[in-house]
KENU-585407 format. One line per 2 residues: number of its first residue (from 1); for each residue z, y, x of N, C-alpha, C. Coordinates in steps of 0.2 Angstrom, whole numbers, padded with zeros to 4 digits. Example, Ala and Ser with C-alpha at 12.3 -4.5 7.8 and 13.67 -1.06 7.14 Angstrom:
2
1	0039/-0028/0066/0039/-0022/0062/0039/-0016/0066 ~ 0035/-0011/0064/0036/-0005/0068/0039/0000/0064 $
***
This chain:
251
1	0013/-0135/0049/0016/-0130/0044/0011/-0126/0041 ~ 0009/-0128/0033/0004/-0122/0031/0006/-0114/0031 $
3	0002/-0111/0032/0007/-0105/0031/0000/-0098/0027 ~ 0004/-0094/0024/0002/-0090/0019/0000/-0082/0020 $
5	-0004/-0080/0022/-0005/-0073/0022/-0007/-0067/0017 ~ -0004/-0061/0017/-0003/-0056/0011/-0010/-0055/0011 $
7	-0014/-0054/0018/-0022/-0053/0017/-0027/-0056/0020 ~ -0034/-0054/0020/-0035/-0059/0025/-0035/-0056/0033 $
9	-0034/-0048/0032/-0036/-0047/0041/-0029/-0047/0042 ~ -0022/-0048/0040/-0019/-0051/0043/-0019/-0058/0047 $
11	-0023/-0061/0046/-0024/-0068/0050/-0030/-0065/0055 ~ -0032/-0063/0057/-0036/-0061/0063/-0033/-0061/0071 $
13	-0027/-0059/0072/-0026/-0062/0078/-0023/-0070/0080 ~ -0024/-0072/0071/-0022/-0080/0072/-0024/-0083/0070 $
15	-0030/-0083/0069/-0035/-0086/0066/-0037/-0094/0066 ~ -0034/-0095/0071/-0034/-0102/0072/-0028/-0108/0067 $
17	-0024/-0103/0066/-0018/-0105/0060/-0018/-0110/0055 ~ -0015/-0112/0052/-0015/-0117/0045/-0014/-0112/0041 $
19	-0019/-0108/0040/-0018/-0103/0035/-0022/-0108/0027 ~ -0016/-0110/0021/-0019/-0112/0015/-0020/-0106/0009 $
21	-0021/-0099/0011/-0025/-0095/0006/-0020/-0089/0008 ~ -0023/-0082/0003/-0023/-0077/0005/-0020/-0075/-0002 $
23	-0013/-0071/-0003/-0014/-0068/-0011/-0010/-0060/-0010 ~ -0012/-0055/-0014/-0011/-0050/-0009/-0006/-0047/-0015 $
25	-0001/-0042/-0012/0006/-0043/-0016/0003/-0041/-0022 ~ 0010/-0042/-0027/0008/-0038/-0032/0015/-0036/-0038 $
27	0017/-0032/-0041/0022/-0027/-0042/0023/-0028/-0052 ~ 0029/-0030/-0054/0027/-0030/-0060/0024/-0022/-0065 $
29	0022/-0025/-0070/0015/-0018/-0072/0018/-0013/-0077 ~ 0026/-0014/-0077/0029/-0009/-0082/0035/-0005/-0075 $
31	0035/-0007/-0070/0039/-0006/-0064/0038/0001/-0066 ~ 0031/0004/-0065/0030/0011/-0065/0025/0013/-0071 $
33	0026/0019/-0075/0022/0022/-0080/0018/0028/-0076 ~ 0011/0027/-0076/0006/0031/-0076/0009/0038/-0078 $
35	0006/0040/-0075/0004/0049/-0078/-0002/0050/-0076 ~ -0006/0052/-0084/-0012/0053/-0082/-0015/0061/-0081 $
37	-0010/0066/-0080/-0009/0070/-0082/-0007/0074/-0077 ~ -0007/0073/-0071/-0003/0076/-0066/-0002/0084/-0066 $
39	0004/0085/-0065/0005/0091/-0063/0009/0095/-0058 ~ 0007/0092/-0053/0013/0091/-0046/0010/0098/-0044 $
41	0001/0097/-0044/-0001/0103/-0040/-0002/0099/-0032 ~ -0001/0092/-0028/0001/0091/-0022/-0003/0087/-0022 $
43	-0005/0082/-0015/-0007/0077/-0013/0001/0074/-0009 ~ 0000/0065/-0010/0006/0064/-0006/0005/0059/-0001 $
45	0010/0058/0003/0012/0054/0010/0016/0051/0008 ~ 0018/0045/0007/0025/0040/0006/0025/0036/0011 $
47	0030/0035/0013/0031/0029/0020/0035/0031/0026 ~ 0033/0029/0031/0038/0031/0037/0035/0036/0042 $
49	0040/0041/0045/0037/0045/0047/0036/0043/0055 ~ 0031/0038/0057/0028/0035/0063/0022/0034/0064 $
51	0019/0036/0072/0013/0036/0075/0007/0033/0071 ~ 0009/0025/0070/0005/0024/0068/0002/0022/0060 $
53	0007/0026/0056/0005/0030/0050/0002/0037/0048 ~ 0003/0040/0055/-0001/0046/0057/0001/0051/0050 $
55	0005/0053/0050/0007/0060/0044/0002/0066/0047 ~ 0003/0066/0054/0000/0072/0056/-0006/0073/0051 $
57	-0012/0067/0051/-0019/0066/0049/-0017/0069/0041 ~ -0012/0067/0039/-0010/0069/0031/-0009/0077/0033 $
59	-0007/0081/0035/-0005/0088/0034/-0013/0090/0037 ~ -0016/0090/0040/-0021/0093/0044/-0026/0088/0037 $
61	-0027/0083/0034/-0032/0085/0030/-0029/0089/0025 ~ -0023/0089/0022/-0023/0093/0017/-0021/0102/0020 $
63	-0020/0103/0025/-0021/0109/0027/-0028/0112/0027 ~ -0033/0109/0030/-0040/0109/0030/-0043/0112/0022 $
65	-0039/0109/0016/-0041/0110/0011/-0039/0115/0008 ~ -0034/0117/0009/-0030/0122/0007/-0024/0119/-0001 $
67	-0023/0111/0001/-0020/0107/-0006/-0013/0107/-0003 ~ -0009/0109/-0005/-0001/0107/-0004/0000/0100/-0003 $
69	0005/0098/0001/0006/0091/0002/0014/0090/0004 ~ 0016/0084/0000/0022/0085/-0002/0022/0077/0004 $
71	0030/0076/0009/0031/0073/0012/0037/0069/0013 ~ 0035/0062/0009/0042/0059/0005/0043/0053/0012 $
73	0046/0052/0016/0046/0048/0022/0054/0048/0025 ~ 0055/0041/0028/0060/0040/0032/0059/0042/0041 $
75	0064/0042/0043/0063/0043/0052/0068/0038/0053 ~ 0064/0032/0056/0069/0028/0060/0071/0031/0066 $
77	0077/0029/0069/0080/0033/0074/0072/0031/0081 ~ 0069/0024/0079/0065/0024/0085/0059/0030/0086 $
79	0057/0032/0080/0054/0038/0079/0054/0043/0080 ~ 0062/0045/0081/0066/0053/0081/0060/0058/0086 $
81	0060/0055/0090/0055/0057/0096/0049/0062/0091 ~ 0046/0056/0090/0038/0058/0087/0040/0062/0083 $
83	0045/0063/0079/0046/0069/0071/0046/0074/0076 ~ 0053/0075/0082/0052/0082/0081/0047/0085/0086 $
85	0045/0083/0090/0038/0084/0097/0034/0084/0091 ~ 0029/0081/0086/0023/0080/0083/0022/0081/0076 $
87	0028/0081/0072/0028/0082/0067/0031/0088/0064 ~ 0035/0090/0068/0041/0095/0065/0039/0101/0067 $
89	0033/0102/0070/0028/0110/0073/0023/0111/0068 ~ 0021/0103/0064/0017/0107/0060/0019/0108/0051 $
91	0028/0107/0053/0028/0110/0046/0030/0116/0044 ~ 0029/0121/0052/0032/0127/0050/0026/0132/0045 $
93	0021/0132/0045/0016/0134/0043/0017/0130/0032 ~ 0016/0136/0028/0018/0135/0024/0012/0129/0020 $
95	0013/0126/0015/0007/0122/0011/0011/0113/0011 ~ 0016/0113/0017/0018/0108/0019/0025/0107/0018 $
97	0027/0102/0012/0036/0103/0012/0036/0093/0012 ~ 0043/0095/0017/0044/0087/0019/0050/0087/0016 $
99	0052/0081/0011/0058/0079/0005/0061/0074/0011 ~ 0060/0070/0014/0064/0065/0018/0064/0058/0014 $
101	0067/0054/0013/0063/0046/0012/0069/0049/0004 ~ 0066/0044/-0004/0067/0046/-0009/0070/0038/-0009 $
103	0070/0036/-0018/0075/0033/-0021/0068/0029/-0025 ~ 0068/0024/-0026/0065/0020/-0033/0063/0025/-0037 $
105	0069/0025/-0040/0067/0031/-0047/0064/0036/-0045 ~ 0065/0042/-0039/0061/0046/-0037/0054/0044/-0035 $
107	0052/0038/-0033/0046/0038/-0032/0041/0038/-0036 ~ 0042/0035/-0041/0038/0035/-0049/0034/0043/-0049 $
109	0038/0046/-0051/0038/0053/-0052/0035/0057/-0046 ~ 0036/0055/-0040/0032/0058/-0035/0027/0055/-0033 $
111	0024/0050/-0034/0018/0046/-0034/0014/0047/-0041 ~ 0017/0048/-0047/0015/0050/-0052/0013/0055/-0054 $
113	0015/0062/-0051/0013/0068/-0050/0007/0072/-0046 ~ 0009/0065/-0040/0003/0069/-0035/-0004/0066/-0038 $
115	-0009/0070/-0037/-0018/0071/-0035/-0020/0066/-0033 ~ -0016/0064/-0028/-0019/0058/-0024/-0013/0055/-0019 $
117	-0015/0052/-0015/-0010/0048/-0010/-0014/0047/-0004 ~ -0011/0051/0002/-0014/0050/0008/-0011/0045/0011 $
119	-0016/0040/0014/-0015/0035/0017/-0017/0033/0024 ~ -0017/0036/0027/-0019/0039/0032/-0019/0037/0041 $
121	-0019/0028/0038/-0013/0024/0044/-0019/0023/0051 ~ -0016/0021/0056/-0020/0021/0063/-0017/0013/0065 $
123	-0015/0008/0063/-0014/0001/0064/-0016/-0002/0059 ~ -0017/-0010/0060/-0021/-0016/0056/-0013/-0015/0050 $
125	-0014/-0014/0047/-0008/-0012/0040/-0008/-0018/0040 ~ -0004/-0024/0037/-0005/-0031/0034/-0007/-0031/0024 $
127	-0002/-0025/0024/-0004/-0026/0017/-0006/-0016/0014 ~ 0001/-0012/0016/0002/-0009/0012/0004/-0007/0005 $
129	0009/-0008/0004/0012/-0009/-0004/0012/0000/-0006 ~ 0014/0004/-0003/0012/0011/-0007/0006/0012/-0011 $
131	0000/0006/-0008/-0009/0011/-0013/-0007/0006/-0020 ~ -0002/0001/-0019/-0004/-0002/-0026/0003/0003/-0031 $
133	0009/0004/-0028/0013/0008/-0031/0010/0015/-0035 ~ 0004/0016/-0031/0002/0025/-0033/-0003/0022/-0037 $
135	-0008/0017/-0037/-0011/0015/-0043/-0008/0011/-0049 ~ -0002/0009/-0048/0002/0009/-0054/0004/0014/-0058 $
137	0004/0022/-0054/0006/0025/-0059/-0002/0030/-0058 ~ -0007/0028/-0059/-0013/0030/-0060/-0018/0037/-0054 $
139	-0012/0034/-0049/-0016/0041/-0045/-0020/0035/-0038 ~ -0023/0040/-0036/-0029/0036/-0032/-0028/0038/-0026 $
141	-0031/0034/-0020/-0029/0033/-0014/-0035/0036/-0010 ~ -0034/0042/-0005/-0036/0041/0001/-0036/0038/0007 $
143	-0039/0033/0008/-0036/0029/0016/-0042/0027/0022 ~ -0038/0026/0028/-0042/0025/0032/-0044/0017/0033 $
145	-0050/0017/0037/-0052/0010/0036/-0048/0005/0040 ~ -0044/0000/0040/-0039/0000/0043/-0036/-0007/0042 $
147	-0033/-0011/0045/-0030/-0019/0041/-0034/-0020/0035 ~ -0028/-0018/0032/-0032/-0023/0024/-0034/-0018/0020 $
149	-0034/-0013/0020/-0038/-0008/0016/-0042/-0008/0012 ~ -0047/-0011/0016/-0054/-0013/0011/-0053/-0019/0007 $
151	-0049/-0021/0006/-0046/-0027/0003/-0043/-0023/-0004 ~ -0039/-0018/-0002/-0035/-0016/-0009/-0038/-0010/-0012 $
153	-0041/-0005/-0008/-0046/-0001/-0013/-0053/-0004/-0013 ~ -0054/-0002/-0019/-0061/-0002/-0023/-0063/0004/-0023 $
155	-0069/0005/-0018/-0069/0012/-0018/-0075/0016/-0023 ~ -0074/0023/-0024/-0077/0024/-0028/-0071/0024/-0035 $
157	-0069/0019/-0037/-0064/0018/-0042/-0056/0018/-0042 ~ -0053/0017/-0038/-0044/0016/-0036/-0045/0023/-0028 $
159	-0051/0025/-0027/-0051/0029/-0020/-0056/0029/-0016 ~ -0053/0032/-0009/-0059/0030/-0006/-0058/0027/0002 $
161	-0061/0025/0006/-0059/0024/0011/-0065/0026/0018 ~ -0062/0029/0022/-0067/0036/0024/-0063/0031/0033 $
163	-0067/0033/0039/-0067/0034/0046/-0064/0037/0050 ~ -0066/0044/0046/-0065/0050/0050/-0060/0056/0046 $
165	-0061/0063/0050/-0056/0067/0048/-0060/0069/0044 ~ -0068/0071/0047/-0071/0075/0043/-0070/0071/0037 $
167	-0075/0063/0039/-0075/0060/0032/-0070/0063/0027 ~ -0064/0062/0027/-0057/0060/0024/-0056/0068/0019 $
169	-0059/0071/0023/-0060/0080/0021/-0064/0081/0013 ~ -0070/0079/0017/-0076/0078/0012/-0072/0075/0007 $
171	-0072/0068/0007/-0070/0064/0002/-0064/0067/-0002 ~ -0059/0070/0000/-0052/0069/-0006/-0054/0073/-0013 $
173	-0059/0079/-0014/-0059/0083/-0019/-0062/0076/-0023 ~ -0068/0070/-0021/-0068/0067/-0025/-0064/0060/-0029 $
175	-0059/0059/-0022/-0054/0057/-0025/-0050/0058/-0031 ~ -0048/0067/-0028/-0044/0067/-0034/-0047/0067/-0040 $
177	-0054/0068/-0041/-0058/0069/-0047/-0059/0061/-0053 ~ -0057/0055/-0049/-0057/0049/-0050/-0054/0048/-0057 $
179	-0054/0044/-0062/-0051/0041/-0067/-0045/0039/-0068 ~ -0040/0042/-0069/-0034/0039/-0068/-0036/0034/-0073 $
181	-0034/0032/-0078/-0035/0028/-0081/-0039/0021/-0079 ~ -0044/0022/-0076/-0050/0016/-0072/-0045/0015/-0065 $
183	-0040/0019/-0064/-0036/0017/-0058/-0031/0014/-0061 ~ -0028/0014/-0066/-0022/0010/-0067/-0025/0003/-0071 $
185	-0029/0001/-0074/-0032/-0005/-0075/-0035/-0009/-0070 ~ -0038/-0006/-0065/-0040/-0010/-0059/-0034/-0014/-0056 $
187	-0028/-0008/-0055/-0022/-0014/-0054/-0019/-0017/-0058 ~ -0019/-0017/-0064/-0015/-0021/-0068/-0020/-0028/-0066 $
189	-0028/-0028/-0065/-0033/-0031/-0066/-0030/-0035/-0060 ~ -0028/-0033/-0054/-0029/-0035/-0047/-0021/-0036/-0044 $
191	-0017/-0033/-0046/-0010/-0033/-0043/-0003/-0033/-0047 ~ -0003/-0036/-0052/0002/-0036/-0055/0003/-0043/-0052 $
193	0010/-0042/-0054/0016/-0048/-0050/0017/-0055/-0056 ~ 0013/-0052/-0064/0013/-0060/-0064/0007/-0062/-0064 $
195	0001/-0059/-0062/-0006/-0063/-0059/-0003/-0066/-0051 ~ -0001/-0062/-0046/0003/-0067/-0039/0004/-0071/-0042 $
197	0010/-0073/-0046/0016/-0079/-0048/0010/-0083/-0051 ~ 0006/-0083/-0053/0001/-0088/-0056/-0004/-0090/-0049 $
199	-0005/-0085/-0046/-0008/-0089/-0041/-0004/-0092/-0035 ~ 0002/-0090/-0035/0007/-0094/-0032/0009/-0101/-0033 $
201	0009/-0102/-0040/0009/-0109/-0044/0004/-0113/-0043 ~ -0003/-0110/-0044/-0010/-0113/-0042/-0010/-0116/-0035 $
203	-0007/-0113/-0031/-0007/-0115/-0023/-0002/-0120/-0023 ~ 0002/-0121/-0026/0009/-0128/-0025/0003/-0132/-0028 $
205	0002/-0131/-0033/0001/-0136/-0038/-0005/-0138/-0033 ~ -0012/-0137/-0030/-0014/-0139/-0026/-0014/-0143/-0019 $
207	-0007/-0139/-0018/-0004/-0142/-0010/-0004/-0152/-0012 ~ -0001/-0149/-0017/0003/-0156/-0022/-0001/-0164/-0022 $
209	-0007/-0162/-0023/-0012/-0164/-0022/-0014/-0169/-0015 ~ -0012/-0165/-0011/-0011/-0170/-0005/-0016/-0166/0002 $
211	-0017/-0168/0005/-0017/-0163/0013/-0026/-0163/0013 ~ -0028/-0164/0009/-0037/-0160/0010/-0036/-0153/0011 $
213	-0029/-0150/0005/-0030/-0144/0005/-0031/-0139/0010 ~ -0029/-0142/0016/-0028/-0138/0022/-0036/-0138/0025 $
215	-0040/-0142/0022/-0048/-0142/0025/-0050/-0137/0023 ~ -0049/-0134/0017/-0054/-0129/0014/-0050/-0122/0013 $
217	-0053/-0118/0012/-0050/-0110/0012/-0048/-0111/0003 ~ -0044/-0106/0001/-0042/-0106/-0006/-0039/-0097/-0007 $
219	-0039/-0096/-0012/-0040/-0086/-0014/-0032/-0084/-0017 ~ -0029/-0091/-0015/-0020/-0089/-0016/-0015/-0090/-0010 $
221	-0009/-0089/-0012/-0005/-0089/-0007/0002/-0092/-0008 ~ 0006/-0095/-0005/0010/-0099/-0008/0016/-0093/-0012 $
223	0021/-0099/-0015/0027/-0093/-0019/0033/-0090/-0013 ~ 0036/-0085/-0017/0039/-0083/-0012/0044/-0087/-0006 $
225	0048/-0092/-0007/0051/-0094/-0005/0048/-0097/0003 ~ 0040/-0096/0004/0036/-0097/0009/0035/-0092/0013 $
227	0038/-0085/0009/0035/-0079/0014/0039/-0080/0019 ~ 0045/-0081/0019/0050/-0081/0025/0045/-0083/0032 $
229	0040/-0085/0031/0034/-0088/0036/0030/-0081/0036 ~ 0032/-0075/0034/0025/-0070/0035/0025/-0068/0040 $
231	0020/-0066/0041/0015/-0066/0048/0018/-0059/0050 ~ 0020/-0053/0048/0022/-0047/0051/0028/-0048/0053 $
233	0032/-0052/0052/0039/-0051/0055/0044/-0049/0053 ~ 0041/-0046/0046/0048/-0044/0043/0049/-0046/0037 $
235	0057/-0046/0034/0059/-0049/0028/0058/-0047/0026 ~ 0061/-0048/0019/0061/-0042/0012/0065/-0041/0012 $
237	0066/-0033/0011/0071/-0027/0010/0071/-0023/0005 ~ 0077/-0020/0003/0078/-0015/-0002/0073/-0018/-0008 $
239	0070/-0013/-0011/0065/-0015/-0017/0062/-0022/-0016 ~ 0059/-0022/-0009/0052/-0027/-0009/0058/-0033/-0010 $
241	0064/-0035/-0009/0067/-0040/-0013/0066/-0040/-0017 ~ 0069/-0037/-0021/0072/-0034/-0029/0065/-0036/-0032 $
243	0058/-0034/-0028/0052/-0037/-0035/0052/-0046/-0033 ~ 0053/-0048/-0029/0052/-0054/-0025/0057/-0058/-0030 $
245	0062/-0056/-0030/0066/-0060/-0036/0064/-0061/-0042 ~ 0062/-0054/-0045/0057/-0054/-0053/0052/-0059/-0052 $
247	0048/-0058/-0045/0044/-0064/-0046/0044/-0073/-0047 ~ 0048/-0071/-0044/0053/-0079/-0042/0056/-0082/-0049 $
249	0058/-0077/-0052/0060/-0080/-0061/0054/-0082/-0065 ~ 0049/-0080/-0063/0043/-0082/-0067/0038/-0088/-0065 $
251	0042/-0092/-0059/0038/-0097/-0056/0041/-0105/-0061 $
***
């Protein structure tokens, strides 16, 4: 069974796999409008509130800074624990407001207004779909080096990708000083969801071909209908369907 991964350091613990290429997601390019203009005042957190997304690391860089940081995150019940022992002590101190998990439409607008986007994860990410959301609307990513990280920012240009605390410290003023504009082109350049659907096509259309393709390595990834084989375990939900279908009409 060939099978298809979002990155490439997703296939490291199974590397011996029938992996026939690698395409890393990608999100229609009108989904979200750019603000090149932020006025939030904030830096943000989007995602879940768990270990090993490390929020803590988000409120202690931007406390360090003296940046407000706004906290748009779900708490699965598996979580509950970590929020309120590890999280919920340090949002008593002002600079830090936590919104709780938002809406589509709210995300635009809160990823479009922040500074930056703290990404700040402590496990092998497979892909990460929030650094391509927040370069859709032109704001730039600080993250740790981590999974597939190095894969999705270009650093220097879409963010940066730093080690440490200190690093992460250092680095965000430069962050935020980045080109929005040279951020919103690099993803349209790299993660719109009809460059996937065409390299999705390229992969069939090569399979097609007949089974050498499994000899050699290839820079795409099969079409949706394949992901149900992804390597992290989980299906598509909420949104990540709703784009999966937009992509799927254009195959």
């Amino acid at each position: 069974m060939p099978l298809v991964s979002i990155s490439n350091d997703q296939r490291r613990p199974i590397a011996k796999a029938n992996f026939v290429g690698t395409v890393h997601h990608g999100i229609p390019t009108n989904l979200y409008t750019p603000i090149y203009n932020p006025r939030g005042g904030y830096v943000a957190f989007l995602g879940r509130i768990s270990p090993e997304k490390r929020p803590d690391r988000a409120i202690r860089i931007a406390r360090t800074l003296g940046i407000p940081l706004k906290i748009a995150a779900k708490v699965d019940k598996v979580d509950e624990a970590y929020f309120h022992e590890t999280i919920v002590p340090l949002l008593s101190d002002p600079g830090v407001e936590f919104i709780g998990e938002i809406n589509e439409r709210s995300k635009a607008e809160f990823l479009g207004e922040a500074h930056a986007l703290l990404f700040p994860i402590d496990w092998p990410e497979p892909f990460g779909l929030v650094m391509i959301e927040a370069m859709a609307c032109g704001t730039p990513v600080l993250a740790f080096r981590q999974g597939s990280v190095s894969e999705i920012i270009d650093q220097g240009v879409t963010g940066a990708i730093v080690d440490t605390m200190d690093e992460a410290v250092r680095m965000l003023p430069r962050v935020i000083e980045l080109d929005r504009h040279a951020v919103r082109r690099r993803f349209e350049q790299r993660f719109s969801s009809i460059l996937m659907a065409k390299d999705y096509v390229a992969l069939y259309r090569s399979l097609l071909k007949g089974p050498s393709i499994s000899e050699r390595e290839t820079t795409v990834q099969l079409p949706r209908p394949v992901l149900a084989k992804k390597l992290n375990g989980q299906g598509l939900n909420g949104d990540r369907a709703h784009r999966a279908a937009e992509t799927d009409a254009l195959l």
